[in-house]
C-alpha positions as CSV (number, residue, x, y, z in Angstrom):
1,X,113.5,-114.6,-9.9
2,X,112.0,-114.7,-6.5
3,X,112.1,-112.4,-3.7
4,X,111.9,-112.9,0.1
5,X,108.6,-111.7,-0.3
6,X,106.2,-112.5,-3.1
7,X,104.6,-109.6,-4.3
8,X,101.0,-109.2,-4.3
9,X,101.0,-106.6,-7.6
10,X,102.8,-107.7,-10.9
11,X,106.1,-105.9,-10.4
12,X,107.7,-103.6,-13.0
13,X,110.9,-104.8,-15.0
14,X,113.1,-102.1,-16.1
15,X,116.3,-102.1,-17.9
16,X,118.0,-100.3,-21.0
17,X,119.5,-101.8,-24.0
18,X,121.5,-99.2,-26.0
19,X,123.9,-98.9,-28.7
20,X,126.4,-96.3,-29.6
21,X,129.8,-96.4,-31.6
22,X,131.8,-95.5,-28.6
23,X,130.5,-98.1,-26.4
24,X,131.5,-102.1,-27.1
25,X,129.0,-104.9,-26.4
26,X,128.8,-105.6,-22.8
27,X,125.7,-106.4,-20.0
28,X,125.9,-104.4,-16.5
29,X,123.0,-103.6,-13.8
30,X,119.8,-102.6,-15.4
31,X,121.9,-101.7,-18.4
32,X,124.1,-103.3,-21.6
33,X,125.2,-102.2,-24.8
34,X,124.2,-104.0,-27.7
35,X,126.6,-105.1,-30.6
36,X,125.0,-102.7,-33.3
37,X,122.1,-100.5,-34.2
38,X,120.3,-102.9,-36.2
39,X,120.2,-105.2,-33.0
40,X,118.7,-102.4,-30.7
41,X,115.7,-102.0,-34.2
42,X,115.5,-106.1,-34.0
43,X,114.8,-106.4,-30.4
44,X,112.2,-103.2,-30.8
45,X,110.8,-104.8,-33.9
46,X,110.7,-108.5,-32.0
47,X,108.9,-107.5,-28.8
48,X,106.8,-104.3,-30.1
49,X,108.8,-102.0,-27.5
50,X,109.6,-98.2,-28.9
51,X,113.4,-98.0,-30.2
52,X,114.6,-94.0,-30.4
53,X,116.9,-93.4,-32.9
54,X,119.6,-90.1,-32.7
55,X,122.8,-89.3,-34.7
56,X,125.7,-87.5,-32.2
57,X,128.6,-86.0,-33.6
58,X,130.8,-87.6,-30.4
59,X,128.9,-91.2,-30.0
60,X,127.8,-91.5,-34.0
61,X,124.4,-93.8,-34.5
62,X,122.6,-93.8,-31.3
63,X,119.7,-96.0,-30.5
64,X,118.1,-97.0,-27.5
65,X,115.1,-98.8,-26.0
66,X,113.7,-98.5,-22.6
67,X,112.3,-101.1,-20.9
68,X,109.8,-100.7,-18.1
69,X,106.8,-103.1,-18.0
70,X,104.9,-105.3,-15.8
71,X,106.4,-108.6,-15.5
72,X,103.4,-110.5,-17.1
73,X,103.3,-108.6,-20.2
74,X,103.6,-110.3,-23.6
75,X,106.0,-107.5,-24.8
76,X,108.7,-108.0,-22.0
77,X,108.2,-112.2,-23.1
78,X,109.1,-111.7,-26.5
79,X,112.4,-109.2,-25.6
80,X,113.6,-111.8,-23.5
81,X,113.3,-114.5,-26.2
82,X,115.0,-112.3,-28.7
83,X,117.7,-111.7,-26.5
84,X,118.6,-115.1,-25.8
85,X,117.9,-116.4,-29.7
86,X,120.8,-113.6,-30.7
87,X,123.0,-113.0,-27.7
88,X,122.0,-116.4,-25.6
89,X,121.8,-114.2,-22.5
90,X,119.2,-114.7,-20.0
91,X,118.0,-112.3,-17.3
92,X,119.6,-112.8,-13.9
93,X,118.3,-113.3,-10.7
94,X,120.4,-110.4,-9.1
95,X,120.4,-107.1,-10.5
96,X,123.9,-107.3,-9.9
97,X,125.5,-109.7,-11.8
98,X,128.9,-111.7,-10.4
99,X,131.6,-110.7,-13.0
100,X,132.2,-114.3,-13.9
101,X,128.1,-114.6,-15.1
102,X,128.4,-111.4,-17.2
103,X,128.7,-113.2,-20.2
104,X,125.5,-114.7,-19.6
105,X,122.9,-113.2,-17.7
106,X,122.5,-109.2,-17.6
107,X,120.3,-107.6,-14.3
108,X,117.0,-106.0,-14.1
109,X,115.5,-103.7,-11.9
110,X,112.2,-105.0,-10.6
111,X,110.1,-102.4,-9.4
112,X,107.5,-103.6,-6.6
113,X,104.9,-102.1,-4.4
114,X,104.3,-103.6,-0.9
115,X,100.9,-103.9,-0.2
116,X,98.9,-102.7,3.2
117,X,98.4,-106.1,3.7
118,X,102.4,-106.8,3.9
119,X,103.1,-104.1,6.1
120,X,100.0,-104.6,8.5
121,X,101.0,-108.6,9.2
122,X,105.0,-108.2,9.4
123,X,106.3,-108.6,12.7
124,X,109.2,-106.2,11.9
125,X,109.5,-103.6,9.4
126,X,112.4,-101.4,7.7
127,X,111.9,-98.0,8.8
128,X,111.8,-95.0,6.2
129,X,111.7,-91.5,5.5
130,X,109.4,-90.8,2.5
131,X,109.2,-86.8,2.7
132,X,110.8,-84.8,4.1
133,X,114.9,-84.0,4.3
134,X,115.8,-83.0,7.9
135,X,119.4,-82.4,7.1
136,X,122.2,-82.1,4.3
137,X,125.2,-84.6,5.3
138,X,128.3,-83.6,5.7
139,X,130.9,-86.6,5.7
140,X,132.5,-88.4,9.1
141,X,135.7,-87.9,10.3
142,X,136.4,-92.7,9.9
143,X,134.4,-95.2,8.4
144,X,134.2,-96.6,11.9
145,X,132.6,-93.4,13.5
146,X,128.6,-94.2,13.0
147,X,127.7,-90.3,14.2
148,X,125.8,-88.5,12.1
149,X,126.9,-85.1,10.8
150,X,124.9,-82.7,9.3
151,X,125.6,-78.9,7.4
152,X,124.4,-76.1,9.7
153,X,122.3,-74.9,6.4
154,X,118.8,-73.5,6.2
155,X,117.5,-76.9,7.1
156,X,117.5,-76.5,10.3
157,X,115.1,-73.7,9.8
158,X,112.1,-76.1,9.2
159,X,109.8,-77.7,10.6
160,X,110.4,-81.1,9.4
161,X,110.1,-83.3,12.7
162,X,111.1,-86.5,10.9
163,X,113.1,-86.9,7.6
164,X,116.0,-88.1,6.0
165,X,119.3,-86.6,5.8
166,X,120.2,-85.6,2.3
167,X,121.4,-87.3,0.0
168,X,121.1,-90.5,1.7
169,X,118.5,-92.3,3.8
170,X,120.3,-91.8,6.9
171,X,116.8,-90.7,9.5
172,X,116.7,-87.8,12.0
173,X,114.6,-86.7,14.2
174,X,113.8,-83.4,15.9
175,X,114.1,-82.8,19.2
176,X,110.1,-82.3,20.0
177,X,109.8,-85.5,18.1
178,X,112.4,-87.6,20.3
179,X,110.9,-86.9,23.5
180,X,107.0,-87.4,22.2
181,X,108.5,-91.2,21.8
182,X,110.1,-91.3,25.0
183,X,106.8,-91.0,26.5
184,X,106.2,-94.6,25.0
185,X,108.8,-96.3,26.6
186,X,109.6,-98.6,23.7
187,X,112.0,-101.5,24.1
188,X,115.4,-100.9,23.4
189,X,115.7,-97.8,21.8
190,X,117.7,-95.0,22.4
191,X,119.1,-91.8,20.7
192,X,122.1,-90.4,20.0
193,X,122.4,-86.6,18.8
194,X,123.1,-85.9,15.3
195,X,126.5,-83.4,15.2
196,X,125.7,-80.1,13.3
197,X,129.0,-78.5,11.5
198,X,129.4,-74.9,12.6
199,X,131.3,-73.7,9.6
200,X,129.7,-70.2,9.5
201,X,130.0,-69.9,13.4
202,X,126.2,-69.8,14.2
203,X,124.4,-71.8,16.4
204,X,122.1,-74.4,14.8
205,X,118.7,-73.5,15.3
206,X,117.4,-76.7,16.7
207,X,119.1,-80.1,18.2
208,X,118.8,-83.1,15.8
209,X,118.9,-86.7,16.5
210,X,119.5,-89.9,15.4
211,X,117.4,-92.9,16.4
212,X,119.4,-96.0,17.5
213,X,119.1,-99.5,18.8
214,X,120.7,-101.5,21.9
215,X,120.5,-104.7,19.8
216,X,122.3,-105.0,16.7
217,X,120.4,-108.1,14.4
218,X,122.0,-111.1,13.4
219,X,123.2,-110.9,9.9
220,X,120.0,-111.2,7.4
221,X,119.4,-113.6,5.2
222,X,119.2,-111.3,2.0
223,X,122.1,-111.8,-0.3
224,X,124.9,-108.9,0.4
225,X,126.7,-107.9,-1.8
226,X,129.5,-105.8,-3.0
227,X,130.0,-103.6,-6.2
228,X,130.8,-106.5,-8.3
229,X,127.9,-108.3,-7.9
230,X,130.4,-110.9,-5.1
231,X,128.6,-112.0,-1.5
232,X,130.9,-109.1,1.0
233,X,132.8,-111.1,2.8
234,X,134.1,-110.1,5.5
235,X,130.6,-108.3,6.0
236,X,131.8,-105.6,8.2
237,X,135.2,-105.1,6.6
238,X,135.1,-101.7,5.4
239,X,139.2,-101.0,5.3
240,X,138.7,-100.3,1.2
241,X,138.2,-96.7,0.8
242,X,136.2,-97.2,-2.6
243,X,134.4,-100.6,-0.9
244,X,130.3,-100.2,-1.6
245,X,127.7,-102.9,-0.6
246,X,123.7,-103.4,-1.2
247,X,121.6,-105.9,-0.4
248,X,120.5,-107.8,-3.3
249,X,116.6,-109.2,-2.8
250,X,116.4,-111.2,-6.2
251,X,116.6,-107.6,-8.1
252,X,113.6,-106.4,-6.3
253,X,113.4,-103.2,-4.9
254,X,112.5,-101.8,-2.0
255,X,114.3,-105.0,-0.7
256,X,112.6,-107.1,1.9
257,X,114.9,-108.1,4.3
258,X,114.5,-111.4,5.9
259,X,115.8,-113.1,8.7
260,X,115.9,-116.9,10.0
261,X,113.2,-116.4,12.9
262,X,115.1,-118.4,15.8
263,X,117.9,-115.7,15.2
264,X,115.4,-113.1,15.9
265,X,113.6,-114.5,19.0
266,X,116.8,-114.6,20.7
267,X,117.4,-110.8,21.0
268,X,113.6,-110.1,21.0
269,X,112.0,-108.4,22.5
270,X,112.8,-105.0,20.7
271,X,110.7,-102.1,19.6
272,X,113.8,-100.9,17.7
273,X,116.6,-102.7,16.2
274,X,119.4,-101.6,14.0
275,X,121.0,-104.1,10.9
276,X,124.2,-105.9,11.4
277,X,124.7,-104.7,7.6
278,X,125.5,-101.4,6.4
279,X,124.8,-100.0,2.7
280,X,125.8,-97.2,1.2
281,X,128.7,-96.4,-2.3
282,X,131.5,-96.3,0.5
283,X,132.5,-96.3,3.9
284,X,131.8,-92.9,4.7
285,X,128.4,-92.8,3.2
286,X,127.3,-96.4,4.1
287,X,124.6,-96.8,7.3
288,X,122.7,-99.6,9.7
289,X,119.2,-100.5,8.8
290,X,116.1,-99.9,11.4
291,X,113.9,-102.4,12.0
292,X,111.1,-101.2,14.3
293,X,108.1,-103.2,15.6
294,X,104.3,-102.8,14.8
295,X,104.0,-101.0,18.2
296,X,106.5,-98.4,17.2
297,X,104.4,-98.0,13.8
298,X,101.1,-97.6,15.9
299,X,102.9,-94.7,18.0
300,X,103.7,-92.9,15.0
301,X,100.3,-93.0,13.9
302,X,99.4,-91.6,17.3
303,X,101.6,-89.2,17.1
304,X,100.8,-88.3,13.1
305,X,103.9,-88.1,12.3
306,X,104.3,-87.2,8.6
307,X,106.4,-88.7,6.0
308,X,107.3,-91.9,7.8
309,X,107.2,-95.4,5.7
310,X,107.8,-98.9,5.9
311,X,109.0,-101.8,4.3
312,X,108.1,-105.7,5.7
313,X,110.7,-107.8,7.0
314,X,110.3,-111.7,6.0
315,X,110.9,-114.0,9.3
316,X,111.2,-117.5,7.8
């Protein structure tokens, strides 16, 4: 399973076999239920991984063993093995699984780290908030409408001058924080203000906003996906009112994004640019991507901004 990126750091595998007498054998993301107890004490015996055992007065015998271990260990090796000697599954190379592959491949997590190395000598990079929540959500009015809206709670009582917007990774900004970076003159970017709800008839206490783009990317190259584990097609066909979609980097998260690098030279230049994708479990909860350049990440060093992250972008 290889990712748009190859990682520097063995990577962590993690998934869950359990068993339960309410639950039938099946395989899912990160997850399956195995076809008895003795199987989940087989595949702990097998690999050396710790099985716990419980008796529930609702689920009966309960066992379960959690995986999470480096991908070169000898443990995770022998799992696998055992897994496909008794069930002939194998692991997939999306933690997703297509429906039509469930009866042969179950998904893993794969944990990675991105090293300083990664992030110093990508072109691009994801932005992140890492920190610090700057707002609670509070859901749009369409699907279509990209505004952000936010609770006129105690949150705009602190002093959080960059964070994310709870409980999704949607970014704001304050307003002290949006005109420091205006001094900069980056390419591109522009802001639009975040829309606090009035409910208890106050006046928020300070002006958030969102950062935003001019240029929308072409669509990346990183498989996306919807709930089922099928490539989204139309991408930006968001009429379904229970419609999800993620981006699928060969199970590996963070994901790196990638991008064919003639698509990318012919919007550049940018300091800020916002995903043709959205993600997110719906389309009231799903939002852009936002790829900034290294000069943007050297501003916010400037400026020490706190709890600001990134994640490389792959130009092939």
């Amino acid at each position: 399973m290889e990712s748009a990126l190859p990682c520097e750091k063995p990577p962590v595998w993690s998934f869950t076999i359990n068993f339960d007498e309410k639950n039938s054998y099946r395989l899912s993301a990160g997850m399956m239920f195995a076809k008895s107890a003795a199987d989940v004490e087989q595949f702990g015996e097998a690999s050396g991984l710790e099985v716990t055992a419980r008796s529930d007065r609702n689920y009966g015998e309960m066992r379960s063993l959690k995986v999470r271990e480096p991908a070169d260990s000898p443990k995770l090796k022998l799992l696998i093995r055992a897994l496909e000697e008794r069930y002939g599954i194998k692991p997939s190379k999306w933690f997703i699984v297509p429906n039509e592959l469930e009866d042969q491949y179950f998904g893993v997590r794969i944990e990675r780290e991105f090293s300083d190395n990664q992030i110093e000598y990508s072109k691009y990079l994801r932005l992140i908030a890492t920190r610090f929540q700057i707002g609670s959500h509070s859901r749009r009015e369409t699907p279509e409408d990209e505004t952000y809206y936010v609770e006129n709670d105690g949150k705009q009582g602190t002093k959080v001058d960059f964070g994310f917007i709870s409980p999704f990774p949607a970014i704001g900004l304050s307003h002290k924080l949006k005109e420091q970076i205006e001094a900069y003159s980056l390419k591109a970017i522009r802001f639009e203000p975040i829309v606090v709800r009035r409910k208890d008839g106050k006046a928020p206490r300070k002006q958030l906003w969102k950062i935003y783009s001019d240029i929308t990317l072409p669509r990346s190259c990183c498989r996306y996906i919807d709930a089922n584990g099928q490539v989204k097609d139309p991408y930006d066909d968001w009429s379904y009112k229970w419609e999800c979609a993620y981006f699928d980097d060969a199970g590996h998260v963070p994901v790196a994004l990638s991008y064919d690098r003639k698509d990318i030279e012919g919007v550049e230049p940018f300091d800020i640019a916002m995903t043709a994708e959205k993600t997110g479990n719906g389309p009231f909860i799903s939002f852009r991507h936002t790829i900034v350049s290294q000069r943007f990440r050297q501003m916010m060093n400037d400026l020490k901004v706190k709890g600001v992250g990134y994640h490389p972008v792959v130009l092939k």
